[in-house]
C-alpha positions, 0 to 999 in steps of 0.5 A: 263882777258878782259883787257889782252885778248884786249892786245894780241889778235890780234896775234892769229888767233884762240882765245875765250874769255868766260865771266860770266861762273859763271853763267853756271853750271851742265855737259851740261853747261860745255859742252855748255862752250866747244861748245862756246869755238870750236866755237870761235876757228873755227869760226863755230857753233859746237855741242858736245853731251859728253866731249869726242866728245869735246876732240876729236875735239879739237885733230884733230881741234886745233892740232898744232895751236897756240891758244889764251883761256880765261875762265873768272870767271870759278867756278869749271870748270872740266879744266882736258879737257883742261888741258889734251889738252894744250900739243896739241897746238902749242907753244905759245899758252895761256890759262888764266883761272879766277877762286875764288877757291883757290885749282883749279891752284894747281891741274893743276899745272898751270904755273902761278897763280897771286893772285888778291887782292879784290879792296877797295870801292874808285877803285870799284866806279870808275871802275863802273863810267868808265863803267856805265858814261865813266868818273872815278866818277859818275854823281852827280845825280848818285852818291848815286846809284852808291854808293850803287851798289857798297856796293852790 
């Protein structure tokens, strides 16, 4: 999802990227979800107190605009809101969602679902050596850890 956001994010002027939304849950870290989502989009801090203030913002905000959004690794994100809102947007906006539930692009009928095959433990490793050592296999005195945080 970073790597496709990075391609093509510097044709839209009104754009979010949200990672680790594994890690927020419960209605107010959904709405906390939709405020960083406005605030990205606008370019100024927002607060919602309900689903519906951010439906209505979004209405009169983004009404028209060619938007950019992608929500990474969303766990059951409740994506009626923007799912609803789609249709506000100019054309040729893209909305990417990432999510493990199988069923989730099914409900919205998503335009597209491209199914992700898990990497084995060889690519695993050089994606970490990549990140962590900037280099596609870690340094000899990192392997053995590497190796194991891999195997987590």
């Amino acid at each position: 999802a970073k790597a496709i956001y990075h391609q093509i994010h510097g044709t839209f002027t009104n754009k979010s990227f949200i990672e680790d939304n594994g890690q927020v849950s419960g209605i107010r870290g959904d709405l906390r979800l939709l405020e960083q989502l406005l605030s990205d989009v606008l370019n100024t801090k927002v607060e919602i107190d309900s689903f519906e203030m951010g439906r209505s913002m979004i209405r009169e905000k983004l009404s028209g605009k060619r938007v950019l959004i992608v929500l990474d690794d969303v766990p059951k994100f409740d994506a009626t809101l923007l799912w609803e809102c789609r249709h506000w947007f100019r054309r040729g906006s893209v909305i990417i969602i990432t999510t493990r539930p199988v069923n989730l692009p099914r409900i919205y009928q998503a335009d597209s679902v491209f199914r992700m095959i898990p990497m084995n433990r060889n690519e695993s490793l050089e994606l970490l050596s990549w990140h962590a050592f900037r280099e596609a296999k870690p340094k000899q005195d990192y392997h053995f850890l590497a190796e194991r945080v891999v195997a987590y």
